[in-house]
C-alpha positions in Angstrom: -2.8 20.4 10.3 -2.4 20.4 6.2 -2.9 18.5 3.5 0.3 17.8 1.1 -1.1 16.3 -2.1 1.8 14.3 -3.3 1.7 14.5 -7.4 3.5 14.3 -10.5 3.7 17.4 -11.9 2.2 15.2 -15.3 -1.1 14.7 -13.1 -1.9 18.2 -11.9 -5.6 18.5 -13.5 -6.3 15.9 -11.4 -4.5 17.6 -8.6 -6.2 20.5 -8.8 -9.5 19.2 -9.1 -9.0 17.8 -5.8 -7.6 21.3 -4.4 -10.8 22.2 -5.8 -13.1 20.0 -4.1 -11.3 20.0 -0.8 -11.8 24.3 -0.8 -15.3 23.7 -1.9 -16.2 21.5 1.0 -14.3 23.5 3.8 -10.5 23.2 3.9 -9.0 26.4 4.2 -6.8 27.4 1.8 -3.6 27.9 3.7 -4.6 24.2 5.2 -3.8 22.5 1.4 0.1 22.0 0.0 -0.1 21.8 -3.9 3.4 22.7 -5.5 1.6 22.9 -9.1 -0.3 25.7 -8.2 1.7 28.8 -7.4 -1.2 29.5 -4.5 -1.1 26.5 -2.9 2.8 26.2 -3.8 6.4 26.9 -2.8 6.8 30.3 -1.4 8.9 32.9 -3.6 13.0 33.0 -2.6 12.4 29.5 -0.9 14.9 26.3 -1.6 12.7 23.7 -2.9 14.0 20.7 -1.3 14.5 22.7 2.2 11.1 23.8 2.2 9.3 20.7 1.1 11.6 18.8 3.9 10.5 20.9 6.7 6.6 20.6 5.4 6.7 16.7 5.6 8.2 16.9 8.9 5.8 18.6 10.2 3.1 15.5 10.0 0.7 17.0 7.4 -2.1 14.5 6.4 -0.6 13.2 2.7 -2.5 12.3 0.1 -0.9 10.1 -2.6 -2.3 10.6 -6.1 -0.3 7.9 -7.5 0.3 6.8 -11.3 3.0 5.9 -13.6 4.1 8.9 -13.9 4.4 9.4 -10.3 6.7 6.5 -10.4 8.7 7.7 -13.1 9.4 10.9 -11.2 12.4 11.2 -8.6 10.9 13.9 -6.6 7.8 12.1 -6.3 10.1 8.9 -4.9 11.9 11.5 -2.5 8.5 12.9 -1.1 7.0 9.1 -0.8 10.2 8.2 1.0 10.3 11.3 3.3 6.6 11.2 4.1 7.3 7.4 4.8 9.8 7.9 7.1 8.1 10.5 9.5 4.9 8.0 9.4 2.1 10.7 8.2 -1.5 9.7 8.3 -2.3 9.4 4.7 -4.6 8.5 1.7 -3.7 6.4 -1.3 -5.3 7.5 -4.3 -4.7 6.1 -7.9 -5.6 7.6 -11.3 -7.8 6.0 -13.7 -5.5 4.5 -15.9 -3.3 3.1 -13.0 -3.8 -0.6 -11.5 -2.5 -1.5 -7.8 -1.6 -4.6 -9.1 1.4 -2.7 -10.7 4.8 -3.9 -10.1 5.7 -0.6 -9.0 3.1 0.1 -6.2 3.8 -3.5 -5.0 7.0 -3.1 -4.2 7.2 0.3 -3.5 7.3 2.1 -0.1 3.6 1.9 0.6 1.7 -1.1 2.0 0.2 -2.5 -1.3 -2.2 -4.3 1.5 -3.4 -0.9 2.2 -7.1 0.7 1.0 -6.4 2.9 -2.1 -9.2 4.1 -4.7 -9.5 5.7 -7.7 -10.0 8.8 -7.7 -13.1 9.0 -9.7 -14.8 6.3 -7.9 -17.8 8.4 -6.1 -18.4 6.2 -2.8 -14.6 6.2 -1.9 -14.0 9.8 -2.7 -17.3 10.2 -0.3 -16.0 8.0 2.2 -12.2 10.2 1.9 -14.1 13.3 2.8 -16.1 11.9 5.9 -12.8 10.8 7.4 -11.2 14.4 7.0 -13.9 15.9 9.4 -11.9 14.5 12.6 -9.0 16.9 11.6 -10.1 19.7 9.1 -13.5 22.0 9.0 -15.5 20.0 6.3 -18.8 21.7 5.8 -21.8 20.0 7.8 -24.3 20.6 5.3 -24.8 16.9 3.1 -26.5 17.6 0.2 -23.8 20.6 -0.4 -20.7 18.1 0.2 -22.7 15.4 -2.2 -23.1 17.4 -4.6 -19.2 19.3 -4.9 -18.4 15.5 -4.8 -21.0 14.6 -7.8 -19.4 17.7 -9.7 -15.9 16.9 -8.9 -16.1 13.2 -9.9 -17.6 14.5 -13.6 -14.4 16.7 -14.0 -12.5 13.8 -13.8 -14.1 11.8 -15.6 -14.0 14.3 -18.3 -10.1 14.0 -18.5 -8.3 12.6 -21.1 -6.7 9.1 -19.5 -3.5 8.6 -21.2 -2.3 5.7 -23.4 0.2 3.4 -21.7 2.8 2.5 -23.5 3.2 -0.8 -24.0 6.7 -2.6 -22.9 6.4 -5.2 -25.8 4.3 -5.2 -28.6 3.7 -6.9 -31.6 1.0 -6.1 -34.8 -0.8 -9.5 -35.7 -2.6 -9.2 -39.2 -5.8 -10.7 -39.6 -7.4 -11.4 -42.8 -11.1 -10.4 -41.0 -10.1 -6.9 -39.9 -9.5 -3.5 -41.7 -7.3 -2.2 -38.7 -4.3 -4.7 -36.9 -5.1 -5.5 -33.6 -2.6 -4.7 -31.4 -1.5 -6.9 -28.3 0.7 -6.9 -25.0 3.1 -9.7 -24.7 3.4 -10.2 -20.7 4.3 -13.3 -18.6 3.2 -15.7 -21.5 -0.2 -14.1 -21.3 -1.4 -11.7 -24.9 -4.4 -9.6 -23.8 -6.3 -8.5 -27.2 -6.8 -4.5 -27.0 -10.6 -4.8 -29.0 -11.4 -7.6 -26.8 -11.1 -5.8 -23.4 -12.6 -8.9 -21.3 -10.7 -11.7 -22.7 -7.2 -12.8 -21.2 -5.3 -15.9 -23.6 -3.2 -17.7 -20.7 -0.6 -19.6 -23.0 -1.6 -22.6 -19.6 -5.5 -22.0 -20.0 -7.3 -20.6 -16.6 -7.0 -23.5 -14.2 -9.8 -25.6 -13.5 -10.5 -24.3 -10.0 -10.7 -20.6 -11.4 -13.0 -22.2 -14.5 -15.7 -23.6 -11.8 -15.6 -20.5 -9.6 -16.8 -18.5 -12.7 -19.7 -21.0 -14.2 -20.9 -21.2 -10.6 -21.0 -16.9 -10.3 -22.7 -17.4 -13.4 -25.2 -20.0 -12.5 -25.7 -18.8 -8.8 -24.1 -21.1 -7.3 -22.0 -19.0 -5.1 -22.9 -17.6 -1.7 -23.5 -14.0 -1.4 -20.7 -13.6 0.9 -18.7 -15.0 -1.5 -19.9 -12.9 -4.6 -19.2 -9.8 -2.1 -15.4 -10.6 -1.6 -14.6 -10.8 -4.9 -16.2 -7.3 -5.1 -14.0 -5.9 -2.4 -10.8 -7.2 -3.5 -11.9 -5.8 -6.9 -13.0 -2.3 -5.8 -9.8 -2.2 -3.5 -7.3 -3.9 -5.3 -6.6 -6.0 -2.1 -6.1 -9.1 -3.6 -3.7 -10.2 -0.2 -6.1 -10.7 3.0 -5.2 -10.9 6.2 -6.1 -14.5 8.4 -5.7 -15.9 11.5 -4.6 -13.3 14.2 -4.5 -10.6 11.0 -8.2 -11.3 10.2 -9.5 -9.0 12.8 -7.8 -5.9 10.9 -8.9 -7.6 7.4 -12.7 -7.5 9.0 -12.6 -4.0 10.2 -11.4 -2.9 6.8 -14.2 -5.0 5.1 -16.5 -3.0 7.9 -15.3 0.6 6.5 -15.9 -0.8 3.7 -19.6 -2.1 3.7 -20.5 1.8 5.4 -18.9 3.1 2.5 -20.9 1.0 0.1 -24.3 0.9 2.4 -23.7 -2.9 2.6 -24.7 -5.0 5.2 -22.8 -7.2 7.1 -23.1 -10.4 5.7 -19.0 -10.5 4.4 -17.9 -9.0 7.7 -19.7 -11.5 9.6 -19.1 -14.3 7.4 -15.5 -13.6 6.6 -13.4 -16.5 8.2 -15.6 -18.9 6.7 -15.3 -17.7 3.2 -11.5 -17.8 3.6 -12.0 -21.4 4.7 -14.0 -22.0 1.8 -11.7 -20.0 -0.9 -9.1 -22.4 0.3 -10.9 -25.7 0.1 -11.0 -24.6 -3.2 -7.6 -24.4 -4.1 -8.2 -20.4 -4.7 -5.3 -19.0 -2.3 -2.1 -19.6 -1.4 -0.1 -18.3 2.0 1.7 -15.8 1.5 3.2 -14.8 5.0 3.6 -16.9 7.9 4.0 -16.2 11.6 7.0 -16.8 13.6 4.9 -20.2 15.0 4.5 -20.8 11.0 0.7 -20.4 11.0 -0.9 -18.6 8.1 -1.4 -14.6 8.8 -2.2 -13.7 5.0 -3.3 -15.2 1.7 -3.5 -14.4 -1.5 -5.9 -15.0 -4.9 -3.7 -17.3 -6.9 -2.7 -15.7 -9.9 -4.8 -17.2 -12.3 -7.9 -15.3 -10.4 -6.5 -12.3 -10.0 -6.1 -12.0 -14.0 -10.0 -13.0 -13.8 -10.9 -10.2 -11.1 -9.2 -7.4 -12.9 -10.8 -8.4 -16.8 -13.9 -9.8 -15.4 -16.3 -10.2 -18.0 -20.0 -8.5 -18.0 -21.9 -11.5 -17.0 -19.3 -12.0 -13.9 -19.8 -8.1 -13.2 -23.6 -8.2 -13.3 -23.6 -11.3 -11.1 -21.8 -9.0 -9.0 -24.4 -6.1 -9.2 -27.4 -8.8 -8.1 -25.3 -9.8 -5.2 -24.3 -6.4 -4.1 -28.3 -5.5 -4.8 -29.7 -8.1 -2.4 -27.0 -7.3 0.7 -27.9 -3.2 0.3 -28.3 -2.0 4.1 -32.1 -1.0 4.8 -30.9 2.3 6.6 -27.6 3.2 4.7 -24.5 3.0 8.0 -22.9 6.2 6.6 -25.9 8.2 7.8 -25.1 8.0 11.2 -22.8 11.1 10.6 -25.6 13.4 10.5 -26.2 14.2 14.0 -29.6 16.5 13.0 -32.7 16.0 11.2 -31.9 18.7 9.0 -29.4 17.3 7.8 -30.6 13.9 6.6 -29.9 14.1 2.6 -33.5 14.0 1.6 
């Protein structure tokens, strides 16, 4: 079994920091496929396209490190599309700088519905490398893995994230600032650049998205509910599955919560939530079964915007709720089998 790390060429620092960490915690070498890395790469005299063909059909465990750039990139699209095709087991894992609520990731080859991370978030990388030990030799020793984990995650952070470019701008003068501020015209919304929390819907946020907020901020909201907009934010899943699709919705939310060291108040308490996010006028169906019953919903738009430029008050709400549901014996440690290898 390998590992092909699918990557634009234009991403290969953070490429190679994950070679890095993977060879650190007990991937062979000859187990990891990195074409931008001459060691890890294309052997000398071989025809790219032949060889990278017959390394995706042989089912290696992909990992997508996807961006805009990746995107922009025709290889990339070819090894997506070939690696789709075959069916490999796989990880999705996004840049910094790039959103799954992208146009591009939502329609492209890859179930937008499916868990992807960034790649400097600690607790998912953590969670990545637990689910490798079923197929490669990760080391055994916890404190090691956490801290080539902790290292790896301050490398990345360390990068440079690029600008994006905007696809329409305009420079608005105002009489109260030195510098211009500069703003992206989208879909009849202008998000301000210095004022990285506020969205200006030319409609205003409707009323049902208004109330959801002031209660967050009052404590009106259940815990549960606080929790789900946490997950869809920390997974940018902001389509759920319900009715007979639930059950696969709930076991993701149960990876999930071991991941975090959550308890299982959202898992349990999932169907009702649903029920209560649509009393409130906060989903719509988005597929139906063949009897035409609901089998997934998703945030209406206007909360969406909210849950990707959620303001600090919203985000330390968040933190409280998260805080109070934090599992007394952390799930995750149930993968040490031996006292000595409890991280303390």
């Amino acid at each position: 079994m390998k590992i092909f790390i699918s990557h634009s060429s234009k991403n290969a620092n953070y490429g190679q920091a994950l070679v890095d960490l993977l060879v650190a915690v007990g991937v062979n070498n000859e187990q990891i496929i990195f074409t931008s890395n001459d060691a890890f790469g294309i052997p000398t005299g071989q025809n790219i396209f032949n060889w990278l063909r017959a390394r995706i059909t042989e089912k290696p465990y992909v990992v997508y490190l996807l961006s805009s750039d990746y995107y922009s990139s025709i290889a990339c699209m070819n090894e997506m599309g070939a690696a789709w095709v075959v069916e490999n087991e796989h990880t999705i894992i996004f840049t910094p700088e790039f959103k799954a609520s992208s146009p591009e990731f939502q329609n492209g080859a890859l179930d937008p519905r499916e868990m992807g991370f960034k790649i400097n978030n600690h607790d998912r990388v953590t969670g990545f490398i637990e689910t490798l030990r079923v197929l490669f030799p990760i080391s055994t020793k916890a404190v090691f893995v956490s801290q080539k984990i902790r290292e790896f995650i301050e490398k990345v952070n360390s990068f440079e994230v690029p600008r994006q470019s905007l696809p329409i701008t305009q420079i608005v003068k105002n009489e109260n600032h030195v510098n211009p501020i500069i703003t992206t015209i989208k879909e009849e919304k202008i998000i301000v650049e210095n004022s990285p929390n506020k969205i200006i819907d030319s409609n205003s946020k409707t009323s049902q998205v208004d109330k959801l907020f002031k209660d967050l901020q009052e404590g009106k909201l259940k815990d549960e509910e606080i929790i789900l907009l946490h997950y869809s934010i920390d997974t940018a899943r902001f389509k759920l599955g319900v009715g007979w699709k639930s059950s696969g919705e709930i076991e993701n939310i149960k990876t999930w919560e071991d991941v975090n060291s959550l308890n299982s108040k959202l898992s349990l308490g999932y169907d009702e939530v649903i029920r209560r996010f649509e009393l409130k006028k906060l989903t719509k169906v988005t597929e139906l079964t063949s009897s035409n019953n609901p089998r997934e919903v998703a945030f209406i738009s206007d909360l969406t915007n909210l849950l990707l430029g959620l303001p600090e008050e919203g985000n330390l709400k968040i933190k409280e709720a998260l805080a109070r549901n934090e599992s007394v014996i952390p799930k995750s440690w149930n993968i040490f089998e031996k006292e000595d290898d409890l991280p303390f």
